[in-house]
N, C-alpha and C positions, 0 to 999 in steps of 0.2 A: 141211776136217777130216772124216775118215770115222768114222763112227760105229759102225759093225762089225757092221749088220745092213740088210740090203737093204731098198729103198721095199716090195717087196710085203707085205715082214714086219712093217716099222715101221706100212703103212697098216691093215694088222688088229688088230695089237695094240693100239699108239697112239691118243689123242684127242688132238686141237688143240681149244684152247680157242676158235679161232673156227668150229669144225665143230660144237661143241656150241649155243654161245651162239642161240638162237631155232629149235632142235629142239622138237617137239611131245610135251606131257605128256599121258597120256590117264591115267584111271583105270581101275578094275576091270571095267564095263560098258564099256568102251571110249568114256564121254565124254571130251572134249576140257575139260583143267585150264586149260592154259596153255602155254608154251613155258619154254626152259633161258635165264635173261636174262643169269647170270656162274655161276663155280662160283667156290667157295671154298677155299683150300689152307693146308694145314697147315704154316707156317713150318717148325714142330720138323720132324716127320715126312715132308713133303718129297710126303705123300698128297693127295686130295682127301676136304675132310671134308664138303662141304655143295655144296646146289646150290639158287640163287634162282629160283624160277619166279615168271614176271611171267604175273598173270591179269587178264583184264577187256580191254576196246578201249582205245588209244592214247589218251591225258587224265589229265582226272581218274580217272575209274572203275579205274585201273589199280592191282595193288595185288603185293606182293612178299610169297612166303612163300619160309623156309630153309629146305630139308630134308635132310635126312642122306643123303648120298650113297647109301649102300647102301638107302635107300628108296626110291631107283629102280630098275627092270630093265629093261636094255635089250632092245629089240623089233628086235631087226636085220635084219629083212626090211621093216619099215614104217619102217626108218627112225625110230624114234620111242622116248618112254620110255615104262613104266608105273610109276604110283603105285599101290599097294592103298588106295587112301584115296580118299574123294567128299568134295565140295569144301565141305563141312559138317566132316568132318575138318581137311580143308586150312585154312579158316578156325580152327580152335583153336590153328591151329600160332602164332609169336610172328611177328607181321608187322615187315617191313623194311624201313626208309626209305633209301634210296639218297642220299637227299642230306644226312642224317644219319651213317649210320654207316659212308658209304665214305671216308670224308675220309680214310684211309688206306689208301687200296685203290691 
């Protein structure tokens, strides 16, 4: 089935969610947050409304914050996101347990 827009057009405009998933979050100094672990989409609206970034090393220490999509900007020459927020911000935000609150995902 054709979609009615060509791969060069679809690959600029377009995100696949697994091109996102473990892309690099940097903050405002340009330290290193965390990575993009899922994003979250709006049933209704059909948008993206949120984006989980997983910080800390693979374990325990690992820890999930949500943040509001458009609290990212993308850095499309690094490949990468930025947050305006240092990870003392990041921390206020409402943390997410993945094996809690994805049992519907």
């Amino acid at each position: 089935m054709k979609s009615g827009i060509g791969e060069a057009d679809a690959a600029r405009r377009y995100l696949s969610t697994h091109r996102l998933e473990g892309t690099a979050v940097y903050d405002g100094c340009g330290c290193l947050l965390g990575s993009i672990f899922t994003i979250l989409i709006d049933r209704r609206s059909g948008q993206v409304a949120f984006a989980v970034v997983v910080c800390g090393s693979v374990g325990l220490d690992q820890r999930y914050y949500v943040l509001p999509w458009e609290a990212l900007h993308e850095d499309a020459r690094a490949g990468s996101y930025l947050v305006h927020a240092d990870r003392v911000a990041l921390e206020a935000v409402s943390e997410w347990l993945p094996n809690e609150a994805c049992a519907g995902c």
